[in-house]
C-alpha positions in Angstrom: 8.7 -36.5 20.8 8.2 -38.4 17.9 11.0 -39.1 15.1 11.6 -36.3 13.7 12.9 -35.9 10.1 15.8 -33.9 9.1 17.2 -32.6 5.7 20.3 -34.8 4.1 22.0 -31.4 5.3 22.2 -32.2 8.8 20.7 -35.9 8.7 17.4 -37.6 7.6 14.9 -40.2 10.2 13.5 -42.1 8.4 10.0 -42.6 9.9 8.7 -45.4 7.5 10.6 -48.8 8.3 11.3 -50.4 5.5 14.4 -52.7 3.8 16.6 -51.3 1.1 19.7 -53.0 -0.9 22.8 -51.6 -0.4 26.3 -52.8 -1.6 29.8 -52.7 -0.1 32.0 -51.3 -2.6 35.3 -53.1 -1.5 33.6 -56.4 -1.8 30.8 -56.1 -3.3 28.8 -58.1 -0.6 25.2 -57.1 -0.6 22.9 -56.2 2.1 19.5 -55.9 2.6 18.7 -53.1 5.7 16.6 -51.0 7.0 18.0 -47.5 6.8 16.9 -45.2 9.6 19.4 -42.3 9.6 21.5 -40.8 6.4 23.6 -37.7 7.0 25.9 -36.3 4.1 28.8 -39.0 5.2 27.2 -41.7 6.8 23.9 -44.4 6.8 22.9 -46.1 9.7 20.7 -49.2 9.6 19.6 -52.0 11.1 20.5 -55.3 10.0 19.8 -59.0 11.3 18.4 -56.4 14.9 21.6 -54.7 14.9 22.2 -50.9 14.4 25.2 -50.1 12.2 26.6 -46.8 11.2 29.1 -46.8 7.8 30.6 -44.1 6.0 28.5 -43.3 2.5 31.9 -43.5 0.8 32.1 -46.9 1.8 29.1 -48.0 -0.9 29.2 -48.1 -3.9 27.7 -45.1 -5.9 24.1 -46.8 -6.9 23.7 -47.5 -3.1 24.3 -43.8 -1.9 21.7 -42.7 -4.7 19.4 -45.0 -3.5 19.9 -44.1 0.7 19.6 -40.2 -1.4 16.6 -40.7 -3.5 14.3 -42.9 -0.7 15.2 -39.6 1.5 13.9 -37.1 -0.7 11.1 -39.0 -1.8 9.9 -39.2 2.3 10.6 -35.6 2.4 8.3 -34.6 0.1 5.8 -36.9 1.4 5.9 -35.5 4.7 6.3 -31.6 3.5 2.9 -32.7 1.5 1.6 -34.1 5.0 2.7 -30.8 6.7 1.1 -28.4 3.9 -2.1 -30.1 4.0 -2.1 -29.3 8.1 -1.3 -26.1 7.6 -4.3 -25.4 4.4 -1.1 -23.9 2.5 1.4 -24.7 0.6 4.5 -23.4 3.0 6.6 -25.8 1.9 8.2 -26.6 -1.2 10.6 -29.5 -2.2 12.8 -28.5 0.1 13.7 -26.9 3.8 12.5 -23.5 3.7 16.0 -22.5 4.5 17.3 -23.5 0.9 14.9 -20.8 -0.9 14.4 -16.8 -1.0 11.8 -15.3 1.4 10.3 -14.3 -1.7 9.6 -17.5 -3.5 7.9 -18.7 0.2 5.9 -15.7 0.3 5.0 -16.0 -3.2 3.8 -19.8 -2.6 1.5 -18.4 0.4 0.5 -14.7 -1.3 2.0 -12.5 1.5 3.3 -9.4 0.2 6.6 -8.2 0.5 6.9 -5.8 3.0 10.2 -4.4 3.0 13.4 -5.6 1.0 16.9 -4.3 1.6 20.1 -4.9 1.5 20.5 -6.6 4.9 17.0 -7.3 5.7 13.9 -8.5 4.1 10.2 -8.8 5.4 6.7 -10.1 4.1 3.5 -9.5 5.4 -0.4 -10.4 5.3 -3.1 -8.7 7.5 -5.6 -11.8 6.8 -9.4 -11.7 6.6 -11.8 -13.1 9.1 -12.2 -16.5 7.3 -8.2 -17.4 6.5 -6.8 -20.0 8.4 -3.5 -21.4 9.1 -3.4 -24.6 10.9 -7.1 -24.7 11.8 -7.0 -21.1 13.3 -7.6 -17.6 12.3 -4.4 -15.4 12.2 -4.3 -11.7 13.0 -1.1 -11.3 11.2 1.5 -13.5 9.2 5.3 -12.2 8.5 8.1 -13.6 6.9 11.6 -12.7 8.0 14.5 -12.4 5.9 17.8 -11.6 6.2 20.8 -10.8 3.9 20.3 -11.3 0.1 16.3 -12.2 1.5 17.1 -15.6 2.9 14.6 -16.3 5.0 15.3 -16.7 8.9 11.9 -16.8 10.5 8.6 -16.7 10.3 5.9 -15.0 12.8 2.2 -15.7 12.7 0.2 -14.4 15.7 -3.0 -15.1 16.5 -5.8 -14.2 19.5 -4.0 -11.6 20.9 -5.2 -8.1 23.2 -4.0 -5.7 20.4 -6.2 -6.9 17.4 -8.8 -8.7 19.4 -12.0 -6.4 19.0 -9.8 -3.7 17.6 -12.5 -1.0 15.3 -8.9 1.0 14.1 -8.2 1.4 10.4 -4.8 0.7 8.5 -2.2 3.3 8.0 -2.5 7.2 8.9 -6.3 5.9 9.2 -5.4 4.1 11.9 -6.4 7.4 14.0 -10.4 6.9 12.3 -12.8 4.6 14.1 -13.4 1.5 11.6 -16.1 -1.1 10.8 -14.7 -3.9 12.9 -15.4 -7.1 13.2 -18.3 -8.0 16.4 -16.9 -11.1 18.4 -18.7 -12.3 20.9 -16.0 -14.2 22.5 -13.9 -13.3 25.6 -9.9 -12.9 24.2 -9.3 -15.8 26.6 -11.7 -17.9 25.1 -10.0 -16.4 21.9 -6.5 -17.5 23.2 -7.5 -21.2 24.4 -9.5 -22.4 20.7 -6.3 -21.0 18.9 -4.1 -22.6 21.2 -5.9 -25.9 21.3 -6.5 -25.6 17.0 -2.8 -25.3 16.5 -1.4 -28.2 19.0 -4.3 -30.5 17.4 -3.3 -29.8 13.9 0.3 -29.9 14.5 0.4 -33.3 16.3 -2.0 -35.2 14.4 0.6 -34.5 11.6 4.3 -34.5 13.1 3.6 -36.5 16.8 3.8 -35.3 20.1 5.5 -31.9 21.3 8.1 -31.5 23.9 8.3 -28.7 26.1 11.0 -25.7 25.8 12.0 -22.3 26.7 12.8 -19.9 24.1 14.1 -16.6 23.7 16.0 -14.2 26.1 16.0 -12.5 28.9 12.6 -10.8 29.7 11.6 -12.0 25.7 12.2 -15.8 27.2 9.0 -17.8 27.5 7.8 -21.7 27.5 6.7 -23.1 23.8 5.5 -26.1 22.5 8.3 -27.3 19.9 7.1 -29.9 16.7 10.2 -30.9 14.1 10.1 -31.3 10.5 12.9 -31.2 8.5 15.2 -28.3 9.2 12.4 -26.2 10.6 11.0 -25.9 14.8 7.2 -25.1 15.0 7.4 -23.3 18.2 3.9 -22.5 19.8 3.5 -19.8 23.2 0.6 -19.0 24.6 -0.2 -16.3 27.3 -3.4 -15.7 29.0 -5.0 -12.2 28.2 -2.2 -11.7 25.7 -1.9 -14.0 22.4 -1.1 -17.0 20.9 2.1 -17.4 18.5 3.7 -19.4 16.1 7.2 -18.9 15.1 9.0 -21.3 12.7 12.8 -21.2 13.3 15.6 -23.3 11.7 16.1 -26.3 14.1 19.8 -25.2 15.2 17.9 -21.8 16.4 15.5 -23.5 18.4 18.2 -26.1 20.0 20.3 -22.7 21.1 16.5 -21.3 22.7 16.5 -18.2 20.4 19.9 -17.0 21.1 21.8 -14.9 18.4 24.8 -14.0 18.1 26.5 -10.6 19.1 27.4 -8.4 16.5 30.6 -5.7 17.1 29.9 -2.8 17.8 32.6 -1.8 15.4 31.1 -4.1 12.7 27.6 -2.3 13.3 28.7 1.2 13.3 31.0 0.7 9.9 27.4 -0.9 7.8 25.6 2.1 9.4 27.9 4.6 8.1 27.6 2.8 4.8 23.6 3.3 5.3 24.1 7.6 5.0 23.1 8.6 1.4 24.0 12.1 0.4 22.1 13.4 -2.9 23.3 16.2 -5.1 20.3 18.4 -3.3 21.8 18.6 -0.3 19.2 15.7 0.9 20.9 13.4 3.8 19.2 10.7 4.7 19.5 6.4 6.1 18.7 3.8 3.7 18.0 0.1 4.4 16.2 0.4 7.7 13.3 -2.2 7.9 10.0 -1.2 7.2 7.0 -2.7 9.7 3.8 -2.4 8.5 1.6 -2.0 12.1 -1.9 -2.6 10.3 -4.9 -2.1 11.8 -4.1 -1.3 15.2 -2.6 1.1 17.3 1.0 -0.4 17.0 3.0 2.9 16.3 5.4 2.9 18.8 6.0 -1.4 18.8 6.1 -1.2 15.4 8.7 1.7 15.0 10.5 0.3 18.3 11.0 -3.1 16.2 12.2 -1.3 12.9 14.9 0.3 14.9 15.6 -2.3 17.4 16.5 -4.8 14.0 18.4 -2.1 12.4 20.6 -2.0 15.0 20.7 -5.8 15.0 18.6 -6.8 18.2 16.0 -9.2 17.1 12.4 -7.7 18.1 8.4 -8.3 17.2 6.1 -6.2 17.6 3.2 -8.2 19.1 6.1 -9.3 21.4 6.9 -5.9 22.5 3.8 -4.6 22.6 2.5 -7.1 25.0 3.1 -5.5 28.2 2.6 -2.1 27.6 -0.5 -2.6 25.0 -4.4 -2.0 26.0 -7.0 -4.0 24.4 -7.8 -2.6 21.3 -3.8 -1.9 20.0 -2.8 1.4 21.9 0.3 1.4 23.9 2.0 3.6 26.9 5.4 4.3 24.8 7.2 5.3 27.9 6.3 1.5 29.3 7.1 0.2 26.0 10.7 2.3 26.0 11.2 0.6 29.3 11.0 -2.8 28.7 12.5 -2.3 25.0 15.3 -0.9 27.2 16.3 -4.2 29.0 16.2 -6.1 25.2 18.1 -3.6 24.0 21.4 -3.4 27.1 21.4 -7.5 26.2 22.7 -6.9 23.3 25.3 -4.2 24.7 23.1 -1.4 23.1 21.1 1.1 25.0 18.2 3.4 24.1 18.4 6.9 25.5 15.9 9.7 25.6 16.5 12.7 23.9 15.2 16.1 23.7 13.6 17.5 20.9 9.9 19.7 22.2 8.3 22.2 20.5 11.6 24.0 19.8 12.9 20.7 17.5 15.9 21.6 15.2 18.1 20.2 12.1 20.9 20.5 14.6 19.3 18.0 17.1 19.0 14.9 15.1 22.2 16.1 13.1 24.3 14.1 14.4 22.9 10.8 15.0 22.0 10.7 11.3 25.7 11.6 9.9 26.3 8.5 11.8 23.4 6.6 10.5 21.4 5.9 13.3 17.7 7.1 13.4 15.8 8.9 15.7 12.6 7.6 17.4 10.1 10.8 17.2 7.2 11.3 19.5 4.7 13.4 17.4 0.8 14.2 16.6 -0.1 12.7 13.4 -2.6 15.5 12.3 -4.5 15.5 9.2 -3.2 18.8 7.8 0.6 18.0 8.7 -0.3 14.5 7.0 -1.8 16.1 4.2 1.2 18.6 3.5 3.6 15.6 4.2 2.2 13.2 1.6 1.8 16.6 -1.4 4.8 18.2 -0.2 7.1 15.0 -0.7 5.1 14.2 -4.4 5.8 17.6 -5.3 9.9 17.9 -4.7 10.4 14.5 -7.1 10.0 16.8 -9.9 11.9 19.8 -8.2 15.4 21.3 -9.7 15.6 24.9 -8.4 15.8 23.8 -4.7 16.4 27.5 -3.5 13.1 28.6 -4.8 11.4 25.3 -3.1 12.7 26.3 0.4 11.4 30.1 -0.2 8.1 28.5 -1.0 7.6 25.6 1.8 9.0 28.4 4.3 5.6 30.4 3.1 3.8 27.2 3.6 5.6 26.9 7.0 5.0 30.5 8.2 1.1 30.2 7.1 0.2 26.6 8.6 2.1 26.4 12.1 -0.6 27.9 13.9 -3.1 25.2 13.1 -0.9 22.3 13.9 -1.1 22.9 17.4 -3.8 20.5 18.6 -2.8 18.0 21.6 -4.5 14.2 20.2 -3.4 11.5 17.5 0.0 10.8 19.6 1.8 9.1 16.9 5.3 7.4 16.8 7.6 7.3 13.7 11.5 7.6 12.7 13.4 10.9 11.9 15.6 9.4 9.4 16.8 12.8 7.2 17.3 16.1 7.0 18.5 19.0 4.4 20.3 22.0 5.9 19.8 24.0 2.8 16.3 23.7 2.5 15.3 23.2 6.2 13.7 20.0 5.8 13.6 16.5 8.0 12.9 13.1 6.5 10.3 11.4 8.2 9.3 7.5 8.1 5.9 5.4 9.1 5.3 2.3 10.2 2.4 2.5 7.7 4.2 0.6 4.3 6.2 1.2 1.9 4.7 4.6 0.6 5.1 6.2 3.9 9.1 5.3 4.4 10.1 8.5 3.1 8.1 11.5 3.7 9.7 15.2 3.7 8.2 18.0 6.1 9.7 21.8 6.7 11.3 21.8 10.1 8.9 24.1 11.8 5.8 22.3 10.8 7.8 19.1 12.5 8.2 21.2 15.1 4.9 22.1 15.9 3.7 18.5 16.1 6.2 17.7 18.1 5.0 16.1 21.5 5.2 18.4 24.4 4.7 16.1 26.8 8.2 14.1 25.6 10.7 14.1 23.2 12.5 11.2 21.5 14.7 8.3 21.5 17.7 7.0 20.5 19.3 3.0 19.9 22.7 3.4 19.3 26.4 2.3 21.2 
């Protein structure tokens, strides 16, 4: 690989040659050399065809603001570099690391997706003609952690989900929709992406070198470019897709792998999670929200807002991969499977639960007192979407809650019968419930206005899948 440059945090290449005056500060002697590495505490430079490494304290104070300032100034000049590659400006003055997700996404005009306490996300489904890097992507997210500092971003390209797809956005997303005619086979798709991005990226930061990353049955081969702080880390799979991640530089020198979290660190934040509201309304706050846009991504999508609740990192394209048909839908039960084996490497496991036709308060009871949600296998009907989206409007302004489970009882009573149609097999999370007025809370991987969705417990109930049940990630 080429020299690659690195932020005065961890150390800075410099990768123009070219002499600088520096001065000893306990005798004054001056130097002219040709700086090629300065770290917080230390410059190393060649003098006379010599390297030489010296501690920064060991310089006077103009010398150390002139190693600092000819740093920075090459930063920006290569972030510039990098941003015209890219046809955005990703990059500010700085590592990506030292900002908000927000003020990134702002920069690029991806909208937030989700933002909570211990998690943060933004998202753009592009159209046809946006590029990024010389290439069209499907979908571009950025990641955020605690107080929305940013810790990843995903941009996937040619892949079997989107490629072709005719499905709309949101509940939609069961409609057949003008989509775009490609004549193009997906692995004719996959190789112009792939060769666009490894052009772009090394006419602007050199050569790649060759890496695995990620783990266990996640783990693949990537091309890996370097600037600053940040890895450009590039995967391509035939019949599948081409993605781009950009990791800090320590994540991609460790291959992807994260730290374990406690089980007993986990389990107190998730308790911490359980809102209880003067209405008798129990429900779990900060879970991530995933947006599955114009595909059939249901169950990937909801899979990966549970799977990084309970801290294991997860992707949907990346875990929709094996158990997706072209077009976006996906075999859940080959999905569960291989989410299955992420989930046991993080000393978690996903069980299957039982909920049917018969589906009950006192079955996801428990698992939401301790803050965990429940993975529900439904049919997203029109009428039971309908009621969901007036029902929940409606109760905001509600204050005699006895009265308002008399009335969506009637509702109940009069509309089971017609909810009992076998198509749109739908995933989302079971996140609530009110004993007193015999209501669940219900969640969709469809945005932010479909995270919290109220429906009586019978009409949940009879759009329950009969063919399966649930699931559970918990300890």
């Amino acid at each position: 690989m080429k020299k690659i440059l690195l932020t005065l945090a961890s150390g800075f290449l410099f990768t123009q040659a070219y002499a600088l005056q520096i001065t000893q500060k306990a005798s004054g002697k001056a130097l002219e050399v040709t700086p090629s590495n300065v770290t917080e505490t230390e410059v190393t430079f060649l003098l006379n065809g010599k390297s030489y490494t010296v501690p920064l304290d060991s310089l006077t104070a103009e010398s150390v603001s002139a190693l600092q300032a000819s740093a920075k100034a090459e930063s920006e000049v290569s972030f510039t570099k990098i941003n015209e590659a890219i046809g955005h400006n990703l990059f500010g003055e700085s590592d990506l690391w030292d900002e908000k997700a927000a003020e990134i996404a702002g920069r690029l005009n991806w909208k937030k997706e989700s933002l909570k306490e211990s998690n943060s996300s933004y998202r753009k489904y592009p159209q046809a003609d946006y590029r990024f890097l010389g290439a069209r992507p499907y979908s571009v997210t950025i990641y955020g952690g605690p107080d929305d500092t940013p810790e990843h971003l995903s941009l996937v390209f040619a892949n079997k989900g989107d490629f072709n797809s005719t499905v709309g956005s949101g509940a939609d997303h069961f409609k057949k929709a003008e989509g775009e005619k490609v004549e193009l086979d997906l692995n004719d798709a996959i190789k112009i992406d792939e060769t666009a991005l490894e052009t772009t990226l090394t006419a602007a930061l050199g050569e790649p070198v060759e890496q695995y990353y990620g783990e266990k049955e996640a783990k693949r081969k990537v091309q890996r470019w370097d600037i600053g702080g940040q890895s450009f880390l590039m995967s391509a799979e035939k019949g599948e897709y081409v993605h781009l991640l950009v990791v800090r530089t320590e994540n991609a020198d460790a291959e992807g792998k994260v730290k374990f979290i406690k089980d007993a660190v986990v389990k107190a934040s998730h308790l911490k999670n359980v809102r209880q509201d003067d209405n008798g309304d129990v429900w779990i706050d900060n879970i991530p929200m995933v947006n599955q846009g114009p595909k059939g991504y249901c169950a990937p999508a909801t899979f990966e807002r549970a799977m990084r609740y309970m801290n294991v990192p997860a992707d949907m394209y990346l875990l929709a991969t094996a158990a997706t048909t072209a077009g976006g839908g996906t075999n859940t039960q080959l999905l569960a499977k291989d989410a299955k084996r992420i989930v046991r490497s993080k000393a978690r496991r996903i069980k299957d639960i039982s909920l049917g036709s018969g589906l009950k308060i006192r079955d996801v009871k428990s698992y939401i007192d301790e803050g965990v949600p429940v993975l529900w296998q439904m049919r997203s009907l029109k009428a039971y979407n309908k009621i969901a989206n007036e029902r929940t409007k409606e109760r905001t302004s509600i204050t005699d809650f006895e009265a308002w489970a008399e009335t969506i009882q009637n509702e109940a009573d009069e509309t089971v019968g017609q909810l009992r149609r076998e198509d749109n097999h739908h995933i989302c999370l079971i996140i609530g419930y009110n004993e007193e007025t015999n209501e669940l809370a219900v969640s969709d991987s469809w945005g932010p206005q479909y995270e919290l969705r109220w429906v009586h417990t019978e009409i949940a109930a009879a759009v329950t899948s009969t063919q399966s049940g649930g699931f559970v990630i918990d300890f």
